[in-house]
Steps between C-alpha positions, in 0.01 A plus 500: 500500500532522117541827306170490410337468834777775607350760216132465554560589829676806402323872612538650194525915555160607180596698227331821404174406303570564162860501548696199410884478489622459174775320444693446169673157417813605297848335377576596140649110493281247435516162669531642866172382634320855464156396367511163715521707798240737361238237525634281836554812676189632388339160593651496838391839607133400394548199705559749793201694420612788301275592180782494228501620145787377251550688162634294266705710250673229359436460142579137538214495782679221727385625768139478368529185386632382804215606686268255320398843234434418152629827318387380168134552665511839615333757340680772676852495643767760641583562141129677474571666858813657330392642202173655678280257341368330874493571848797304674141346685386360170832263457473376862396142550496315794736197524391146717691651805296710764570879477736464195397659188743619161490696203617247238696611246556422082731526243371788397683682736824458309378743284411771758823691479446571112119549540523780748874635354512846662139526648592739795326294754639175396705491824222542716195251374554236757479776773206637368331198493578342822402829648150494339471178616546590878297764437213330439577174741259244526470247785671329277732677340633648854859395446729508768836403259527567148814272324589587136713199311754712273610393186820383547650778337538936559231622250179688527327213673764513744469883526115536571565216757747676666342853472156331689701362729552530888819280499702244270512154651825329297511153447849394501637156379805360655750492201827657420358817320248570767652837601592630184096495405395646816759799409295556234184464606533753819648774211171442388317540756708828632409672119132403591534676793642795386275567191171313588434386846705652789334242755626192335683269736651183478278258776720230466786249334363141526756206387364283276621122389682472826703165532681443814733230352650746256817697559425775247136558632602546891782744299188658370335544801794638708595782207132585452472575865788702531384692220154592569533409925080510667389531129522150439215292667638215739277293322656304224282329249676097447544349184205218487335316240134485617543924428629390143184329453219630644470770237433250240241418662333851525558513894731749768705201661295532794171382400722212295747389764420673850718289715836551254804726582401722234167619651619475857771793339198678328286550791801596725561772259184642510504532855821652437383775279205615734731537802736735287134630419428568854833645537442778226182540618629527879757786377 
């Protein structure tokens, strides 16, 4: 039985109608794999048949582009959503995989941090406008996961995502300064906590760019799970070249390469993530 055939056959627990999980993709570093596992994660839960919504606020838009979105078409984008111009709804597209929409992003939100300088709210606008969304939920705008692609660095965009948030999910490459970032990031997340949203959690640690044949990565892996123990998903994400390219082609590396390592890795996350779902829920 392949993963696949495992997943569809999976009794997935419903969320609350209008009540998606929202989960924030964050690592200050860049390089780690964070927006590539935005959109194959996001990807492989749709394949299971959860209704997912990624918000690309990226100002390089990868992860829109990598979902097949032309961003220099858009007439509205999370940049809009941001500075109140647009309901979040107005940016969302659908992609060409079932159940998997995104807000795509432009390079306009570089610029957001000056634009909104010491607006009281600024914290707060992705919040506000994922909860006006579930508010007034369509058939098909009845999420059941929300993923936000960070910026790969700690500034406002970071902030809002992390303030909207139900949990951080970390993607985590397997170098030498792999711990050193994550340091970092959680003092992030634990002044997020403090000053703007108490409930923020982190869901999980997933280990990106895994290669078996590599001293320093096992390293990685051992260090990283003596550090952050059940955090880290047992789920490691390989090194693999059709991943590399299916983004130039505009496709999640499932709909380009099923059958590779990579996907097989993607879709056994996924399942991953809704058990710990069931888990909190079961608590």
């Amino acid at each position: 039985m392949t993963v696949i055939d495992h997943i569809y056959q999976e009794d997935k627990a419903p969320h609350p109608a209008g009540h998606p999980r929202i989960l924030a993709l964050a690592n200050q570093k860049g390089g780690v794999g964070k927006t590539t596992t935005a959109i194959n994660l996001g990807t492989a839960l749709a394949a299971i048949g959860e209704r997912v919504l990624i918000v690309d606020l990226d100002p390089q838009g990868n992860a829109s582009t990598g979902l097949g979105i032309d961003r220099r078409s858009r007439n509205c984008s999370t940049y809009d959503v941001l500075i109140g111009e647009a309901p979040l709804r107005d940016a969302v597209v659908p992609t060409a995989v079932p159940r998997l929409h995104i807000a795509a992003s432009t390079m306009d939100l570089s610029g957001l941090e000056l634009e909104l300088g010491s607006t009281r709210d600024r914290a707060f606008r992705l919040r506000d406008a994922i909860a006006a969304l579930n508010t007034n939920a369509t058939q098909d705008t009845d999420y059941t996961y929300v993923l936000i692609d960070c910026p790969p660095s700690l500034n406002l965009l970071t902030v809002n995502a992390m303030a909207a948030s139900d949990a951080i999910l970390v993607p985590l490459q397997c170098e030498f300064f792999a711990l050193e970032g994550l340091s970092q990031l959680l003092q992030t997340v634990e002044q997020v906590r403090t000053t703007l949203n108490p409930n923020l959690s982190i869901h999980g640690i997933v280990l990106t760019m895994f290669d078996s044949r590599n001293n320093l990565s096992n390293q990685v892996v051992a260090d990283v799970r003596q550090f952050m123990g059940s955090k880290v998903y047992n789920t490691m994400i390989p090194r693999n070249v059709r991943i590399s390219e299916a983004p130039s082609y505009g496709k999640p590396v499932l709909v380009y390469d099923l059958k590779c390592v990579g996907s097989d890795a993607y879709l056994k996350l996924a399942t991953e993530v809704i058990q710990r779902e069931r888990e909190l829920r079961a608590h």
